[in-house]
PASERO-190099 format. One line per field, with one value per residue (C-alpha): x, y, z; residue number from 1. Coordinates in nm, 4 decimals, always signed. Example, Ala and Ser with C-alpha at 12.3 -4.5 7.8 and 13.67 -1.06 7.14 Angstrom:
X c(+1.2300;+1.3670)
Y c(-0.4500;-0.1060)
Z c(+0.7800;+0.7140)
nr c(1;2)
// end
This chain:
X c(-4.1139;-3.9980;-3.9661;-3.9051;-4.1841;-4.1895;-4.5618;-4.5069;-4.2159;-4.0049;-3.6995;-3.6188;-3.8871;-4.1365;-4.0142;-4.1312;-4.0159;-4.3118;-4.4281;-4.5580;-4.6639;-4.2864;-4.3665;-4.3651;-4.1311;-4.3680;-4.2777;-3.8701;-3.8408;-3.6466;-3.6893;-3.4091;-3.3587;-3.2101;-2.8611;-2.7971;-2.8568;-2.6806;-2.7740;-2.7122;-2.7682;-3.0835;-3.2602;-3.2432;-3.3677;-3.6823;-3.7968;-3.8479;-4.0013;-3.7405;-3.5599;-3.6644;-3.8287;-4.1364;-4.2941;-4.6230;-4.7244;-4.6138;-4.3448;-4.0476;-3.6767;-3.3499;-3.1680;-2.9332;-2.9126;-2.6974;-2.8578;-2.9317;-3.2304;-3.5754;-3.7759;-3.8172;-4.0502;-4.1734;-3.9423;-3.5917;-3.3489;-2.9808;-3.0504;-3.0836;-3.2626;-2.9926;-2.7519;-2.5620;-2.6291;-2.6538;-2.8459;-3.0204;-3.3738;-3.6073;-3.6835;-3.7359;-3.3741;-3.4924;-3.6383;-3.5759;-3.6996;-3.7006;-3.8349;-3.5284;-3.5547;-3.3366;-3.1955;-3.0712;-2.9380;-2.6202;-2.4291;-2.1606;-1.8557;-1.8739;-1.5814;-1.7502;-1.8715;-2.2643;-2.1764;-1.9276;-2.1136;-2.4622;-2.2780;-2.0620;-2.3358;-2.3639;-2.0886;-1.8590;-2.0958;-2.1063;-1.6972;-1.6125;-1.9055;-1.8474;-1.5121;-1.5023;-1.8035;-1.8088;-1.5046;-1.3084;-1.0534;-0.6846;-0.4370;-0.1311;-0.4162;-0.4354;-0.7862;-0.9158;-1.1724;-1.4449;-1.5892;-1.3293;-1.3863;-1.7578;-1.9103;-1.8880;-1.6194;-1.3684;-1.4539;-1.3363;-1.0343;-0.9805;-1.1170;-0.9248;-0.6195;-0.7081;-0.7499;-0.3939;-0.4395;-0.3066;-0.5273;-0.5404;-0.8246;-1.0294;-1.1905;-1.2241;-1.0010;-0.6707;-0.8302;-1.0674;-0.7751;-0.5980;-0.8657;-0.8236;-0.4663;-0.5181;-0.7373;-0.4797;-0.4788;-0.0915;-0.2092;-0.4378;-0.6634;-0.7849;-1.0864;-1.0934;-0.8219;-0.6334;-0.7295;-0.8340;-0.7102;-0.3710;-0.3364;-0.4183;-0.1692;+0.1450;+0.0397;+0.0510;+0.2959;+0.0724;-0.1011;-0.4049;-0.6107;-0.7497;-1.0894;-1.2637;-1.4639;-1.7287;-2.0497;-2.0172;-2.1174;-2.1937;-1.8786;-1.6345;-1.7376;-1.7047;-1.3597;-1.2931;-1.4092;-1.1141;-0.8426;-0.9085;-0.5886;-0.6746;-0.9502;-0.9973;-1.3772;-1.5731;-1.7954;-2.1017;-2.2000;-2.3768;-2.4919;-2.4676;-2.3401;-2.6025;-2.5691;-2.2407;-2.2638;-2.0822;-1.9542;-1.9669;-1.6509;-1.4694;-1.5553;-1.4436;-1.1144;-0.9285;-1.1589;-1.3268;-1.6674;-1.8873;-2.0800;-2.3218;-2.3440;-2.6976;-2.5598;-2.9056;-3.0580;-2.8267;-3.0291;-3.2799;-3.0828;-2.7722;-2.7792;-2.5560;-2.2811;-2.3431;-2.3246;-1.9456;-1.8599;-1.9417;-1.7273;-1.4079;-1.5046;-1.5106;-1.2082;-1.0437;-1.1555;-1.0459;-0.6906;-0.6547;-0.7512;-1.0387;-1.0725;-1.4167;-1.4528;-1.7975;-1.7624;-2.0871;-2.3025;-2.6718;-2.9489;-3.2407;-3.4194;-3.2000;-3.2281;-3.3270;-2.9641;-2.8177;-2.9825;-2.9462;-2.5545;-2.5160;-2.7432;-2.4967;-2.2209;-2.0589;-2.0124;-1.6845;-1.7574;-2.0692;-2.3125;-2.4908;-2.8023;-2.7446;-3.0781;-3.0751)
Y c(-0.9438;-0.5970;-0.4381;-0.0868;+0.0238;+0.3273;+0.4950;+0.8098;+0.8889;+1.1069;+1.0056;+0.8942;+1.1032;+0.8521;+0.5130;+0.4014;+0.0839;-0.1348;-0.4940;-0.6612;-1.0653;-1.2980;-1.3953;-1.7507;-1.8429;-1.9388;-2.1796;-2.1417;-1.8727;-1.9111;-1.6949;-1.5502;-1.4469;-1.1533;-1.0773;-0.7596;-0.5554;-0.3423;+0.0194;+0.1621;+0.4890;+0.2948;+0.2604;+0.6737;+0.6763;+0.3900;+0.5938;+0.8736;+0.7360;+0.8069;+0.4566;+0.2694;+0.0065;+0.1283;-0.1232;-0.0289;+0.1858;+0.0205;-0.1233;-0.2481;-0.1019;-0.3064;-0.4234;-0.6866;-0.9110;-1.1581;-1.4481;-1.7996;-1.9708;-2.0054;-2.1910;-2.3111;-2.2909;-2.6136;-2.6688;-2.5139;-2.7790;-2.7344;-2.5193;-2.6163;-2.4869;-2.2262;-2.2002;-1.9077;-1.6838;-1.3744;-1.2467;-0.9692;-0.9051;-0.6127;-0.4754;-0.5822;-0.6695;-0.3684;-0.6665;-0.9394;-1.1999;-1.1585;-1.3633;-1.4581;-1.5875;-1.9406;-1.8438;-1.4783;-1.6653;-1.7629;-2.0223;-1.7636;-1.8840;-1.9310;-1.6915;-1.4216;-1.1553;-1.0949;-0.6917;-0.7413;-1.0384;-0.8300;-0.5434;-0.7424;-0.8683;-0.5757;-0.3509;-0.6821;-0.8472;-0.4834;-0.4769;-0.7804;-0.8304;-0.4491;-0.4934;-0.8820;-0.9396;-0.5633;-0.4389;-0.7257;-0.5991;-0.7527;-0.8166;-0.5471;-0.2834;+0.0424;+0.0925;+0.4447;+0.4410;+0.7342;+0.7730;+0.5405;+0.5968;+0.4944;+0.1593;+0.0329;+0.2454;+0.1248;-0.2487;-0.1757;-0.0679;-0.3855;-0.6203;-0.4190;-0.5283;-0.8726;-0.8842;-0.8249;-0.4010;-0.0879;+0.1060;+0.5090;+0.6701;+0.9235;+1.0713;+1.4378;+1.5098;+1.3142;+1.0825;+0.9037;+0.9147;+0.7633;+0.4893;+0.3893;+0.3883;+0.1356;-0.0975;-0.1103;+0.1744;+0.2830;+0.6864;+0.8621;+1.1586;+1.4698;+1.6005;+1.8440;+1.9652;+1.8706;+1.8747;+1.4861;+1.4680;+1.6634;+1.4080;+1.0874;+1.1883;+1.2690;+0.9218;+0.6762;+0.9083;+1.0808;+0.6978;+0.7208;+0.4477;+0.1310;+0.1152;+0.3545;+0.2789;+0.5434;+0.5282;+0.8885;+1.0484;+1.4212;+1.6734;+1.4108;+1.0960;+1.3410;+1.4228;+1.0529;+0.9263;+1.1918;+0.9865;+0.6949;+0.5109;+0.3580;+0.1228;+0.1879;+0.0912;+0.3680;+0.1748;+0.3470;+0.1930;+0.5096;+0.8411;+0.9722;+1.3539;+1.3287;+1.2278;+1.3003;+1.4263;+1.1939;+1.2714;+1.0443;+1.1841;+1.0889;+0.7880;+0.7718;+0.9253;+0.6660;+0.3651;+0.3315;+0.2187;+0.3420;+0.0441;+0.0163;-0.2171;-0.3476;-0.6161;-0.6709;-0.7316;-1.0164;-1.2003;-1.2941;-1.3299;-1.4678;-1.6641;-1.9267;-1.6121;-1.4481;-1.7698;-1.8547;-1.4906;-1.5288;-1.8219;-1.6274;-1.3504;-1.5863;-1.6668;-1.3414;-1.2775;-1.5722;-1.5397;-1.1458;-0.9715;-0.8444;-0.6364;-0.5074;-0.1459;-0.1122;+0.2280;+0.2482;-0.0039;+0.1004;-0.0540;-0.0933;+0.1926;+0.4099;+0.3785;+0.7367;+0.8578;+0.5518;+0.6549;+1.0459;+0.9539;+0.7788;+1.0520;+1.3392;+1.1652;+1.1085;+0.7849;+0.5087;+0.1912;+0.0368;+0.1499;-0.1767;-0.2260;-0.4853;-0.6539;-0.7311)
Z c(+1.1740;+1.1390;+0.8643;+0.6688;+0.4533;+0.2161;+0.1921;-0.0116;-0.2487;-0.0549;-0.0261;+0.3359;+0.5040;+0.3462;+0.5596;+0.8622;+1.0613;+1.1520;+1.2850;+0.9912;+0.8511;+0.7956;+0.3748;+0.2764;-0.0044;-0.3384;-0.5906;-0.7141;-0.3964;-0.0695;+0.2260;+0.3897;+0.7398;+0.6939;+0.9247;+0.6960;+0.3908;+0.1959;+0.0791;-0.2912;-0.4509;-0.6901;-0.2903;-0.2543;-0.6241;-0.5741;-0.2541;-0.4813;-0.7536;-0.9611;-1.0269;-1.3772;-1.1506;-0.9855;-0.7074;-0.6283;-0.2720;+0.0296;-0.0611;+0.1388;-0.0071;-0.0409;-0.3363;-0.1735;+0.1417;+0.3080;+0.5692;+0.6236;+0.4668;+0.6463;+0.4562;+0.0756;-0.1264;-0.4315;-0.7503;-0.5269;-0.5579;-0.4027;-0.0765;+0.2982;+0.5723;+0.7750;+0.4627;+0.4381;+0.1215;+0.0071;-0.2704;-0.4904;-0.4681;-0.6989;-0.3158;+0.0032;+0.1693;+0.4555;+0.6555;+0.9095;+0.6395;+0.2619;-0.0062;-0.3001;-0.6233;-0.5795;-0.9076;-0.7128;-0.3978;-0.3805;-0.1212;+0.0773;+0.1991;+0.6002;+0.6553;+0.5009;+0.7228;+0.7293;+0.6876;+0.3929;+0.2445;+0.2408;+0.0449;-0.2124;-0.4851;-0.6626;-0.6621;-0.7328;-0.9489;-1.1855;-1.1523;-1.2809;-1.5378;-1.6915;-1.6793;-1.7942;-2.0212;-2.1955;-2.1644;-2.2571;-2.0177;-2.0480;-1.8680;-1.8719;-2.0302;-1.8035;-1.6726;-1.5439;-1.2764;-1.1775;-0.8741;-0.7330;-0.3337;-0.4071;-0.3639;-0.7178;-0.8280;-0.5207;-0.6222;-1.0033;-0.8573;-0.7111;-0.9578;-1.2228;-1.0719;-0.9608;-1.3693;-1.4052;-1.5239;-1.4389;-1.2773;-1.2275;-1.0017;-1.0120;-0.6899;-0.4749;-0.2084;-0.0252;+0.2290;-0.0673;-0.3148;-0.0354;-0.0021;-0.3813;-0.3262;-0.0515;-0.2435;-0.5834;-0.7057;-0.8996;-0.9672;-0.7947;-0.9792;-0.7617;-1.0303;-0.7966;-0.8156;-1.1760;-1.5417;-1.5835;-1.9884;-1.8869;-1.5942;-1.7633;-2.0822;-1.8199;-1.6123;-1.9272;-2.1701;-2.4044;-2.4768;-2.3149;-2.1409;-2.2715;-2.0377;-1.8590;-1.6103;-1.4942;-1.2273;-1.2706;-1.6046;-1.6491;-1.7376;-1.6090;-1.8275;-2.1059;-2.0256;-1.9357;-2.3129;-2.4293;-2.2668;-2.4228;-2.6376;-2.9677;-2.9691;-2.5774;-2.4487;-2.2151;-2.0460;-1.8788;-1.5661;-1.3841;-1.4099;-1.0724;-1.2600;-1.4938;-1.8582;-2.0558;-2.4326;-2.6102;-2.9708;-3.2364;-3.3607;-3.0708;-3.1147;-3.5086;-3.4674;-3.2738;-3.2923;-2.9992;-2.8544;-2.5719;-2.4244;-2.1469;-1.8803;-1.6461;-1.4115;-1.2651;-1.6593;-1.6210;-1.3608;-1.5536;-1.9280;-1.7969;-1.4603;-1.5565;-1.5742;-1.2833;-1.0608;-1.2353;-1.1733;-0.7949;-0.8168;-0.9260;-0.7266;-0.4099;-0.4846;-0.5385;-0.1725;+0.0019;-0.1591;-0.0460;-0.3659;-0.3001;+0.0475;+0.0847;+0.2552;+0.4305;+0.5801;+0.7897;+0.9928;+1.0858;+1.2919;+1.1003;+1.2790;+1.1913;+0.8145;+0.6997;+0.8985;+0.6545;+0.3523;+0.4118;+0.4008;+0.1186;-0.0709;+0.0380;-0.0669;+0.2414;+0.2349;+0.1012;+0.0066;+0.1356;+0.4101;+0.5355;+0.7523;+1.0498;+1.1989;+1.5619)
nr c(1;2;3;4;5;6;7;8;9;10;11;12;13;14;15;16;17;18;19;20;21;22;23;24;25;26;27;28;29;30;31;32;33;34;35;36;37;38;39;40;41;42;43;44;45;46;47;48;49;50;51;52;53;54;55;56;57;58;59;60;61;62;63;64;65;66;67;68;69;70;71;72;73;74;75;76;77;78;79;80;81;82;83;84;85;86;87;88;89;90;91;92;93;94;95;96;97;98;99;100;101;102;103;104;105;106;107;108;109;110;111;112;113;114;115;116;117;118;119;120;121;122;123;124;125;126;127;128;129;130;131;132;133;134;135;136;137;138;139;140;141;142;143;144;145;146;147;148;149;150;151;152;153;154;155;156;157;158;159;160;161;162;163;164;165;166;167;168;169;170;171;172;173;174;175;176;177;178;179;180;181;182;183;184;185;186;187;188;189;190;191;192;193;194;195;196;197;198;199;200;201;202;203;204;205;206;207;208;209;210;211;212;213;214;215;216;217;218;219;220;221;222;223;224;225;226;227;228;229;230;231;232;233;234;235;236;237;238;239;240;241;242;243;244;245;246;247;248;249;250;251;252;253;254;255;256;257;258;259;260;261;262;263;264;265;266;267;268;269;270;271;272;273;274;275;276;277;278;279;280;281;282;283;284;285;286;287;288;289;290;291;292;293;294;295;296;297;298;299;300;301;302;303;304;305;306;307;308;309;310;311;312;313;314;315;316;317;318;319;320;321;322;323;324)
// end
């Protein structure tokens, strides 16, 4: 099979595409054929060294696939040779066949597309688990999302609203504040352009908001924590900007709480949740309510181009990885 494997932690300029064995799924694993895989900013991070997971030298990138099942392995109960699923891996989606965790694999819906379905685990799965399980988002509650033209940050936007809440965006320049607006958002945030706190007070009448939501961090999660209402919940979901100071007397004055939020820690302490999220968010999609925006489809060979985009920032939504 081929497959794209990083020799030296340098970012893109380490991969190479080469011929290499298929795997065989071990006990409680499937293997995948793999139609196509998603890229996220924690891929640019691993090929660097830099993420908090480390796989050892080669290794072969890619947090999350979609495809049809090859072959599976002793113990797997409930799968079927060519079922559709998608599913998270710790690396090695970059690859015409993967080996999955059954407990990480889930059965897709048919309709789904192979390029939307490859890119959905994650960014949905953090959206509707930050926002659900941490959150405790309700409905009628206004919501304020950073970063909202980005992968995760554009599927909060929708999620927030399929949950019944306002929802105000934050994002740089017309055409991605344009692409929230699309996808749910009611007001649109230029933090560009405007003074975020000043904004937020004239857009909800001096109350504030009851979530934020923020894959961004750095100068802008500290202004976001300032616009929260009364017992409002910042939840931290990135730090793309770098780490916010957050004062504790921000937090004392009007009640609120700063939480974090690991989908992927999840995987392993909470399966039973992630699989009944995937059930709702299923649903969401086939009703409508959930649109998701892949901006940029790649050939395997060309994943440096792929990951050089999403590490400049270029990018909206999901970039995705098709295999021939």
């Amino acid at each position: 099979m081929r497959a794209i494997r990083c020799h030296r932690l340098d970012g893109p300029d380490g991969l190479a595409l080469e011929n290499v064995t298929a795997p065989a799924p071990a006990e409680g694993e499937l293997t995948v054929d793999v139609e196509a895989a998603a890229l996220n900013f924690a891929d640019t991070l691993m090929t660097r060294g830099t993420y908090q997971e480390k796989p050892p030298l080669p290794f072969t990138p890619g947090l999350e696939l979609a495809g049809r099942v090859r072959a599976i392995g002793s113990g797997v109960h409930g799968f079927a040779a060519g079922q559709r699923v998608l599913a998270v891996v710790d690396h090695g989606a970059f690859a015409e066949v993967a080996r999955v965790r059954a407990a990480d694999a889930i059965p897709l819906p048919e309709a789904m597309p192979a390029e939307v379905a490859a890119g959905f685990p994650i960014a949905y799965g953090t959206a509707h688990g930050g926002l659900e399980w941490r959150a405790r988002l309700q409905p009628g509650e206004t919501l304020l999302v950073n970063g909202a033209a980005g992968g995760v940050g554009l599927t909060a936007v929708e999620v927030g609203r399929a949950m019944g809440a306002r929802v105000i965006a934050t994002a740089r320049g017309a055409e991605r504040l344009a692409l929230a607006r699309a996808h749910g958002a009611e007001v649109t945030i230029d933090t560009g352009q405007a003074d975020l706190r000043e904004a937020v007070q004239a857009a909800t009448a001096g109350r504030g908001v009851d979530v934020v939501f923020d894959p961004v961090g750095g100068a802008l999660g500290e202004a976001s924590l300032r616009c929260l209402a009364w017992e409002g919940r910042y939840l931290v979901i990135g730090l793309a900007a770098g780490l916010p100071t957050l004062k504790a007397n921000h937090l004392l004055v009007k009640n609120v709480s700063a939480v974090g939020f690991y989908w992927g820690s999840y995987r392993r302490h909470a399966p039973d949740r992630v699989q009944a999220s995937f059930e709702m968010l299923f649903g969401w999609w086939q009703s409508g309510k959930l649109r998701p925006h892949v901006s940029a489809v790649y050939p395997l060979e060309h994943v440096q181009a792929a990951l050089a985009e999403l590490e400049a920032r270029r990018s909206t939504g999901k970039v995705v990885l098709r295999m021939s």
